[in-house]
C-alpha positions as CSV (number, residue, x, y, z in Angstrom):
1,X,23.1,20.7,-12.1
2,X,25.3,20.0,-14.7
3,X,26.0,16.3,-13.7
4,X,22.2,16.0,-13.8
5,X,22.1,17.2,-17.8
6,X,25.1,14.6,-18.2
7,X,24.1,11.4,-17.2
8,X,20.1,12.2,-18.5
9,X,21.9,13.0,-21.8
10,X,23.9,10.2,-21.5
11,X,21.6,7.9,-20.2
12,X,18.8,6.1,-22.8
13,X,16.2,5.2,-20.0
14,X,16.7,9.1,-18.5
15,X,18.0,9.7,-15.1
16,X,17.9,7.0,-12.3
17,X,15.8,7.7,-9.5
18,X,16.4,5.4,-7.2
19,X,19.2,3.2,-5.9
20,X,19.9,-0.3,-7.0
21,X,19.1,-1.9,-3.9
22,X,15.8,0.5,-3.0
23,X,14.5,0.2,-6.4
24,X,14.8,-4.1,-6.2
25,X,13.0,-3.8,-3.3
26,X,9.7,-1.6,-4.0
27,X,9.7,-4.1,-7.6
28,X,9.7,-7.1,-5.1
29,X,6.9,-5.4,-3.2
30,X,5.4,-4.6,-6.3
31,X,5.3,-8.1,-7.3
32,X,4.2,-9.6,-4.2
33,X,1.4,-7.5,-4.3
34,X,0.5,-8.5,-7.4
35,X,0.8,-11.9,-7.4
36,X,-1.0,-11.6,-4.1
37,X,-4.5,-10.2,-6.1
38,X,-3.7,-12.5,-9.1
39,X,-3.4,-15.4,-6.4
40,X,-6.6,-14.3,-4.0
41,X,-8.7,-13.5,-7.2
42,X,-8.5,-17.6,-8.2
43,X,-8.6,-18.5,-4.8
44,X,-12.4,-16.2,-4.4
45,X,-13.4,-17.5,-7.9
46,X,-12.9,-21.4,-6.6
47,X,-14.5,-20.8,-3.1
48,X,-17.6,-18.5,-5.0
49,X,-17.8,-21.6,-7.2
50,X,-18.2,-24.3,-4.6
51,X,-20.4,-22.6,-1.9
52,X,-22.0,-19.3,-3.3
53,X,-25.4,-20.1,-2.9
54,X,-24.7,-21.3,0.8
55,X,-22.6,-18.3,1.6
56,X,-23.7,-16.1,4.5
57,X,-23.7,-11.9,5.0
58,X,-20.7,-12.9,7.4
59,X,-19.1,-14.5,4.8
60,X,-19.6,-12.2,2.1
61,X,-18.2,-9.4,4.6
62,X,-15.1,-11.1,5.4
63,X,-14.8,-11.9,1.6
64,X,-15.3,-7.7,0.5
65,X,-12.8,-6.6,3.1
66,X,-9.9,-8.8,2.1
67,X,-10.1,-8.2,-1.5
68,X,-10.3,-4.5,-0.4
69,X,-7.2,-5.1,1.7
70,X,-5.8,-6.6,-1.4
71,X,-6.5,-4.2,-3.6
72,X,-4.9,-1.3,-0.9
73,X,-2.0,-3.1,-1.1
74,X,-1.7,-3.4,-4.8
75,X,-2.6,0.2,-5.3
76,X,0.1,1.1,-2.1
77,X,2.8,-1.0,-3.3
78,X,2.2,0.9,-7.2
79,X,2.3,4.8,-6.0
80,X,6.0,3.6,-4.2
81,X,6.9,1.9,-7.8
82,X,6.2,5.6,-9.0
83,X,8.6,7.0,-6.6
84,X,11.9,4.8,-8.0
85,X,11.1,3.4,-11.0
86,X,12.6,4.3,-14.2
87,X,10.4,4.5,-17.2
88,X,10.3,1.4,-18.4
89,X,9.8,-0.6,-15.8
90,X,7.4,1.8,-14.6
91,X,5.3,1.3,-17.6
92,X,5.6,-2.6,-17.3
93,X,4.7,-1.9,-13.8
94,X,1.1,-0.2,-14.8
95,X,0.5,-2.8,-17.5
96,X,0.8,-5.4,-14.2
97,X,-1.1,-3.3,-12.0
98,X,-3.9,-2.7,-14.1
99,X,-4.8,-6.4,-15.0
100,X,-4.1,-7.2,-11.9
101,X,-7.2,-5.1,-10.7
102,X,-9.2,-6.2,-13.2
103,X,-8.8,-9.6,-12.4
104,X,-10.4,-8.6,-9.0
105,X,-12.8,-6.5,-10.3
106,X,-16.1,-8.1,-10.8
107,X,-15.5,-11.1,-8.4
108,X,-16.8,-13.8,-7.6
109,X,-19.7,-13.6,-9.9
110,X,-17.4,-13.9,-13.2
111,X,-17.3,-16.3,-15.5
112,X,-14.5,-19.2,-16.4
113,X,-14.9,-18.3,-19.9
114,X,-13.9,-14.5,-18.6
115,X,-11.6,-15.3,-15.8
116,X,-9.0,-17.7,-16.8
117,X,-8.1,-15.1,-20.2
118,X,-7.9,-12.1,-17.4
119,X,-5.4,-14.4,-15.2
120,X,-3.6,-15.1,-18.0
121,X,-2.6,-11.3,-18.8
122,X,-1.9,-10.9,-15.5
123,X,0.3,-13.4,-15.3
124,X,2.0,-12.3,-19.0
125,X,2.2,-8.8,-17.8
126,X,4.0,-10.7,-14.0
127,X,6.4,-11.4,-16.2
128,X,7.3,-9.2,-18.7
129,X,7.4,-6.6,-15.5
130,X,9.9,-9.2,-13.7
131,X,12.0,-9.3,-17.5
132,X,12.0,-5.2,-17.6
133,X,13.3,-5.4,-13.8
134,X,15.8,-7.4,-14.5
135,X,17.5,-6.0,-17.2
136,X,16.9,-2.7,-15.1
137,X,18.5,-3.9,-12.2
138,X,21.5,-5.2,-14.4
139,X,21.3,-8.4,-13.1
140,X,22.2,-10.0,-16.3
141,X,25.2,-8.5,-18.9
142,X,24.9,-5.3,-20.3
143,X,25.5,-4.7,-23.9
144,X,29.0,-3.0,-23.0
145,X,30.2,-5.3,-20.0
146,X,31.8,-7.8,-21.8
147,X,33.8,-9.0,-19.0
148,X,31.1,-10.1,-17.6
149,X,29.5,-11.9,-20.6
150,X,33.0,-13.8,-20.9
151,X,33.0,-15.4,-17.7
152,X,29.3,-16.4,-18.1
153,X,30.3,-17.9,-21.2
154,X,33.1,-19.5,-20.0
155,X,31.5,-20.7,-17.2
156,X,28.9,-22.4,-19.0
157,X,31.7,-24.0,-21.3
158,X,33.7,-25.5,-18.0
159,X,29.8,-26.9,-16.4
160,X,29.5,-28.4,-20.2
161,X,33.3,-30.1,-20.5
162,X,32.5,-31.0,-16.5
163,X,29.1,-33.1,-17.4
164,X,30.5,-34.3,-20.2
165,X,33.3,-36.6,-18.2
């Protein structure tokens, strides 16, 4: 119990939920998923575009159940992100989800005009969740690791002298 009160009182994001390696894996599914809706959403505005009036109830079936099948996905791959994820990516997480389901909310009868602003959060809010994950993750130098921050710098110095000769 104690160690618990420790590392939250030490710790400025709180207490870590899940591992390293599980937690980079349910933000990769996260991300697939939504760049999956982000991706289908254009794909169903560009075929609604071209061949809505010639569309049959088949069509328009097939068309419902994958966004639906999309949108399960999205909304599966989220409730794991709320098992593991620390709070800030978790919140960067919700910002993703939520215009990422907007984006195929409404479909295929939206507009350009209102479409291409909606991808474009979704895509913003891709990234900034893919920025939070990173620097959650650690994959790039912490403030007090400055081991690591020297041999990235002088790495970069020995590339620079190397492409300079």
């Amino acid at each position: 119990m104690s160690g618990v009160v420790a590392k939250k009182l030490t710790s400025n994001t709180g207490t870590r939920l899940g591992g390293r390696d599980e937690r980079r894996q349910v933000y990769a599914r996260f991300q697939a998923a939504t760049m999956e809706a982000v991706s289908f959403a254009a794909l169903l505005r560009v075929e609604a575009k071209h061949s809505w009036p010639l569309m049959g109830a088949r069509r328009m079936r097939e068309l419902a159940l994958m966004t639906h099948e999309r949108r399960a996905e999205l909304f599966a791959a989220y409730f794991e992100l709320r098992l593991v994820a620390n709070p800030v990516p978790l919140g960067a997480g919700e910002d993703a989800m939520t215009a990422a389901a907007e984006l195929l909310e409404g479909l295929p009868g939206r507009k350009r005009k209102d479409f291409d602003p909606a991808a474009e959060r979704a895509v913003e809010a891709q990234r900034v969740f893919t920025d939070v994950c990173q620097y959650d993750l650690w994959y790039l130098p912490q403030p007090w690791q400055v081991h690591r921050r020297v041999a990235r710098w002088w790495k970069t110095r020995s590339e620079r002298k190397r492409s300079q000769t």
